[in-house]
C-alpha angles and dihedrals in degrees: 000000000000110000121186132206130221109220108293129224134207143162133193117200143178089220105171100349119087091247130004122255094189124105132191136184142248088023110253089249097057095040120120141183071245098068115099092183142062153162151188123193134189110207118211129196107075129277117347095000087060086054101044094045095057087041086053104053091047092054093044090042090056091039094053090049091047089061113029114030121098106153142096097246121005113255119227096250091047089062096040081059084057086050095059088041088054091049090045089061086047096062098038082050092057096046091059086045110026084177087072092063113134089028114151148168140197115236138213125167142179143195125188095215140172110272091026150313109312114209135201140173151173125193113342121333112111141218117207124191104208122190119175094349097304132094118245103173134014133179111251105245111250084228143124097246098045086058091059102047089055094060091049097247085120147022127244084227085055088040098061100047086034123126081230109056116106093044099121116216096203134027139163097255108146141289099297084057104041129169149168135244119231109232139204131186108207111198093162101087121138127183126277080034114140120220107196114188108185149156116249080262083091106032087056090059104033110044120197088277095042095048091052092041088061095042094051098068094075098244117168110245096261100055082042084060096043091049092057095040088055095050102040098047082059101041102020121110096182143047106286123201126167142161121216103201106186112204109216108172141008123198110186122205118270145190106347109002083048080059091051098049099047092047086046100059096040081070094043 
């Protein structure tokens, strides 16, 4: 499968915090239809360790694929390895700044591979996969109200408005807290189809309705960005980061690479 991007957009914001904790990468400036990998990253800690937390996990993240990646789409266990490289950083980074101890990020991450668009997230930053205005898949936050409305104890509708509701259940910390990335591998993409990668930010400010109420209306990606920037700077109360990856064209595999590849992942 060859899937091509549009040119993606992104922005990454304080909103209604006195500096911005969040990281993405690659920075909104530097980003192409080119770019086969992103991230946002909510960093957690207070002022400067939350930053340095979301920037760190971009940089170690990169670095691990750099050296390490050779295939075509990232396996689950092979980003779950980034992972463990990520939390070990961390802890080289707090033994040169103690004072940095407790320091955390969420995490999101995705890869435009070759047999799809890989996904990948920690806490509460979220990942939506929009096709004709409407979601049609979001990643499950890693928090403590979202357990419990899984288990029925609460509503989504109690959730959103909850005390409770930005107490993440899992972080990239460092090694004495680790953890694992859930991870999706998403071969039904069509063109025209939205990837949104973002920090709670946004989600604060654009619910499920909201947010396909926006998409519907057939905006190109970077009205879509502008439109957001522009409600959240003015409703946010927190940092707010968030990635638009439009998708423009899939090819999918055929004759005998089709062949290949199928014979290929019945072995696998």
């Amino acid at each position: 499968m060859n899937i091509t991007l549009e040119r993606p957009f992104a922005a990454t914001e304080k909103g209604g915090r006195g500096s911005n904790e969040d990281f993405i990468y690659p920075l909104s400036e530097l980003a192409s239809s080119g770019e086969r990998f992103f991230m946002v990253c909510d960093g957690v800690g207070g002022a400067e360790k939350g930053e340095i937390a979301s920037a760190l996990a971009c940089d170690s993240f990169k670095t691990f694929f750099d050296t390490f990646f050779d295939a075509e789409d990232p396996s689950e266990e092979f980003i779950n390895r980034a992972v463990l490289y990520t939390e070990s950083r961390f802890d080289e980074y707090v033994k040169l700044h103690p004072e940095a101890k407790g320091m955390a990020t969420t995490l999101t991450f995705l890869y435009v591979g070759a047999s799809g668009i890989t996904v990948a997230h920690i806490g509460d930053s979220r990942i939506y996969h929009i096709r004709d205005g409407k979601i049609i898949h979001a990643t499950q936050d890693h928090s403590l109200v979202n357990s419990w409305v899984q288990l029925g104890k609460i509503t989504k509708e109690e959730a959103a408005v909850h005390p409770h509701r930005n107490v993440i259940t899992r972080a990239v910390m460092g090694s004495n807290h680790s953890v694992n990335a859930d991870v999706k591998l998403i071969t039904d993409i069509r063109n025209g189809d939205i990837f949104m990668m973002c920090t709670d930010g946004v989600t604060e400010c654009f619910p499920d309705e909201k947010l396909e109420s926006l998409f519907s209306r057939g905006l190109n990606a970077e009205s879509l960005k502008d439109m957001i920037v522009e409600y959240c700077t003015e409703e946010a109360r927190d940092n707010f980061s968030f990635y638009i990856l439009p998708v423009q064209n899939v090819q999918r595999a055929t004759g005998y690479r089709q062949y290949i590849l199928s014979l290929f992942y019945s072995l696998v």
